[in-house]
C-alpha positions in Angstrom: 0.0 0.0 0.0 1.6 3.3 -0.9 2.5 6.0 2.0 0.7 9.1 1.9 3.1 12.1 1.1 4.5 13.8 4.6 4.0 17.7 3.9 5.8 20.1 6.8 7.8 23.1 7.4 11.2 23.2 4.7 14.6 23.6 6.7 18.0 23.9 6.1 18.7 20.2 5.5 16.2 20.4 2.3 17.6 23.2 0.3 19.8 21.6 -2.2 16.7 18.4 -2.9 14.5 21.7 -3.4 16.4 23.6 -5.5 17.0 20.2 -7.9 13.4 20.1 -8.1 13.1 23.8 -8.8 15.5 23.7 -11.8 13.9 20.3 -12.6 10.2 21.3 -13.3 11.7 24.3 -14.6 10.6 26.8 -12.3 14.0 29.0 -11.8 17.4 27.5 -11.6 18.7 26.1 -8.7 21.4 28.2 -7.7 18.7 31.3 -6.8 16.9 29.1 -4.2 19.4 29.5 -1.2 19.0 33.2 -1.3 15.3 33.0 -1.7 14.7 31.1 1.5 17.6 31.9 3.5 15.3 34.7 4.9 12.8 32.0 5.9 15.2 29.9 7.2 16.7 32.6 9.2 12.9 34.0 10.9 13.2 36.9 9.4 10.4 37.2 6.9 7.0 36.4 6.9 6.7 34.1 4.1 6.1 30.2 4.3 7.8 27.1 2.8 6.9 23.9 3.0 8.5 20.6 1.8 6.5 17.3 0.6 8.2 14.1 0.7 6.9 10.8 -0.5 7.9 7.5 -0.4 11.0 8.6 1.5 12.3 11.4 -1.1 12.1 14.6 -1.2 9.2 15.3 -4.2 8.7 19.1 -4.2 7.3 22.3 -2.7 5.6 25.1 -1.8 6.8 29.1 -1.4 3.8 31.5 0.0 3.9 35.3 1.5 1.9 37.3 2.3 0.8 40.5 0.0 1.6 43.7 1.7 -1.1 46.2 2.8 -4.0 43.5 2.2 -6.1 42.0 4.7 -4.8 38.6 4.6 -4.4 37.7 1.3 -1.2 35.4 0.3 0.6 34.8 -2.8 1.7 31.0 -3.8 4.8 32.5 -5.2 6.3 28.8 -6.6 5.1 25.5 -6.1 7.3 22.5 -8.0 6.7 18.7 -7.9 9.7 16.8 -9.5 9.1 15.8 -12.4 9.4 12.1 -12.1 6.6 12.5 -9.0 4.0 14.5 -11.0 0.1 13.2 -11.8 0.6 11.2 -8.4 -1.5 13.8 -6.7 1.1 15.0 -4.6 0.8 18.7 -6.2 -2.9 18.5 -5.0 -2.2 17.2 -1.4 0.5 20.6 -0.9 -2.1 23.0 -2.1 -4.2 21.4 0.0 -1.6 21.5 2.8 -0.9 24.9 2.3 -4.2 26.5 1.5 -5.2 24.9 5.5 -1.7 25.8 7.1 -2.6 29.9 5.3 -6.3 29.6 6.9 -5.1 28.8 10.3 -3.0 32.0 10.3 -6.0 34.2 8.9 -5.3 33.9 5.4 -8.6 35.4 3.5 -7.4 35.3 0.2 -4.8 32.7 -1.8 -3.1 34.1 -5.6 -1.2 32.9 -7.7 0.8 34.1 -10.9 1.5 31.9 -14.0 1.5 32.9 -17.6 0.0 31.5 -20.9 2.8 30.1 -22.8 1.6 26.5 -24.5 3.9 24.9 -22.2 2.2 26.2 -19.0 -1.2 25.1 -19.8 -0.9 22.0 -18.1 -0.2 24.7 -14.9 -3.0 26.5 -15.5 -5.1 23.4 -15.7 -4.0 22.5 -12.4 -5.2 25.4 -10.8 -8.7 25.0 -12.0 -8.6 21.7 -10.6 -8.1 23.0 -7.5 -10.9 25.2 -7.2 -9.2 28.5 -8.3 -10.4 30.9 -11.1 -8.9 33.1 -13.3 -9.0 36.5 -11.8 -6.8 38.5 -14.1 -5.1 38.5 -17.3 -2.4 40.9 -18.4 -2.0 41.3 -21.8 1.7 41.0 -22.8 2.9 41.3 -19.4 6.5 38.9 -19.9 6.9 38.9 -23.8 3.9 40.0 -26.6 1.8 37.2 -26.7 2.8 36.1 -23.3 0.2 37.0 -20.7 0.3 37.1 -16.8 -2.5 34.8 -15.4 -3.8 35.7 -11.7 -5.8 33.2 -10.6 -7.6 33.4 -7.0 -9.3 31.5 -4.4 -11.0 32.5 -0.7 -9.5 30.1 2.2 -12.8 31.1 3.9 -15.8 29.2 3.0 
C-alpha cells in the first residue's frame, strides 16, 4: 500500500533536494533558491515554505507570503513537484496542505501568478482543478503574446 506524502515546514537540510526540483520542473534555476529562503530559514520574513516528501524522497514544494497592505491575502509565489513525481497527486495534497496551514493564520485570500505560454497550460489546468479561477489576465505582461495569469481562491468558506 503506498505511503501518503508527509507535507511540513522546509529547513535547512532540504535546500539543495528543493532547489533540484526547482530547476527540474523548470521553475527557476537552482542556484537562486538558497538566497530566496535563507530569509525564511533565518525567521526573518514572513513568508512560508513547505517541503512534501513521498515514499522517502524529497518530491517538491511550496513558497507563500503574504501580500503587503492587504487584509490577509497570500501569494503561492512557486510550487514544484519533481518531475518524475507528477500526476501522483502530490501537487494537490501541498495546495491542500498549504491553502489549511494559510487559513489557520488568517489567510482570507490565496493568488497565484503563472502565464500562458503552451507549455504552461498543463499549470493553469492544475489550478482550475483545485478550485481556483482566473482573476486577471495581463495582456503581454512577460513577452507580446505572453500574458500574466492571476488566478484566486477564498481560504474562507
Amino acid at each position: 500500500m503506498p505511503r501518503l506524502p508527509v507535507i511540513r515546514a522546509a529547513n535547512g537540510a532540504d535546500v539543495a533536494a528543493l532547489g533540484a526540483i526547482a530547476e527540474a520542473a523548470p521553475l527557476f534555476p537552482a542556484d537562486m533558491l538558497p538566497e530566496m529562503i535563507a530569509p525564511y530559514l533565518s525567521g526573518s520574513a514572513d513568508d512560508l515554505w513547505w517541503t512534501v516528501e513521498h515514499e522517502g524522497e524529497t518530491a517538491g514544494f511550496a513558497f507563500c507570503e503574504p501580500e503587503r497592505f492587504t487584509n490577509g491575502t497570500w501569494n503561492m509565489r512557486a510550487i514544484a513537484v519533481a518531475p518524475a513525481r507528477q500526476s501522483q497527486g502530490l501537487g494537490a495534497a501541498l495546495v491542500r496542505a498549504v491553502e489549511a496551514a494559510l487559513g489557520e493564520r488568517g489567510g482570507r485570500l490565496l493568488i497565484v501568478e503563472t502565464d500562458s505560454a503552451t507549455e504552461h497550460e498543463r499549470t493553469c489546468a492544475f489550478y482550475r482543478a483545485q478550485g481556483y479561477a482566473e482573476e486577471a489576465r495581463l495582456r503581454d505582461f512577460w513577452d507580446d503574446g505572453t500574458d500574466k495569469i492571476i488566478f484566486r481562491k477564498p481560504l474562507r468558506g
